[in-house]
N, C-alpha and C positions, 0 to 999 in steps of 0.2 A: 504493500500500500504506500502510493507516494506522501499520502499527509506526515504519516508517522518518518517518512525518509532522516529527517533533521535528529530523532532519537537516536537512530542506527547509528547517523554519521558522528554524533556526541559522543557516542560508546566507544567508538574506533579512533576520534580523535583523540580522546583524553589517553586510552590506550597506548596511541601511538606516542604520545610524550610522556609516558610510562607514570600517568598521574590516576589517584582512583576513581574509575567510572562512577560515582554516587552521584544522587540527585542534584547535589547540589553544581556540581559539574557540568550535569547535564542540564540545567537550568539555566546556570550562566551563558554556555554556547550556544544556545535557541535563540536567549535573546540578542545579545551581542549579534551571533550570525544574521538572525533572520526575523530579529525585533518581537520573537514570540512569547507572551507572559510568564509568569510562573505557574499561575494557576491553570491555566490552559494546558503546559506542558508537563505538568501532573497526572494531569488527567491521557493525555497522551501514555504516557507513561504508565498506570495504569489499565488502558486499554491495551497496551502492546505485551502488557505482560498476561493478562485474560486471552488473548490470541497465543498466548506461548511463541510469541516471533522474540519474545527476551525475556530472559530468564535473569529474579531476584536472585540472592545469594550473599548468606553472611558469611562474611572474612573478616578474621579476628576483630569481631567483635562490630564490624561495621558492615553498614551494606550497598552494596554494591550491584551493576547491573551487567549479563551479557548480550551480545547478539546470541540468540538459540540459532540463529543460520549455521555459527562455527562451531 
């Protein structure tokens, strides 16, 4: 689903500068990149994880998100 695209791409980019995928990560690059709210990209966030296209996951002690694609 392209809505959710901006999720995927937050997961992989925080990845890629080897920082942790959590929400709040993935909030700041939604909006920054693409102007998207916080509460909006919660709920995105939410939805993608109900679809199982990404998968929660606590790591030591905090939580964090994947793409389910990898």
């Amino acid at each position: 689903e392209k809505k959710y695209e901006y999720v995927i791409q937050a997961i992989e980019h925080l990845k890629h500068r080897k920082a942790r995928p959590d929400l709040e990560g993935i909030k700041n690059y939604a909006f920054r990149r693409h102007g998207i709210d916080p509460v909006t990209c919660c709920a995105d966030v939410d939805e993608l994880i109900e679809n199982e296209q990404i998968i929660k996951v606590e790591f030591k002690g905090r939580t964090s998100y994947r793409n389910a694609a990898k």
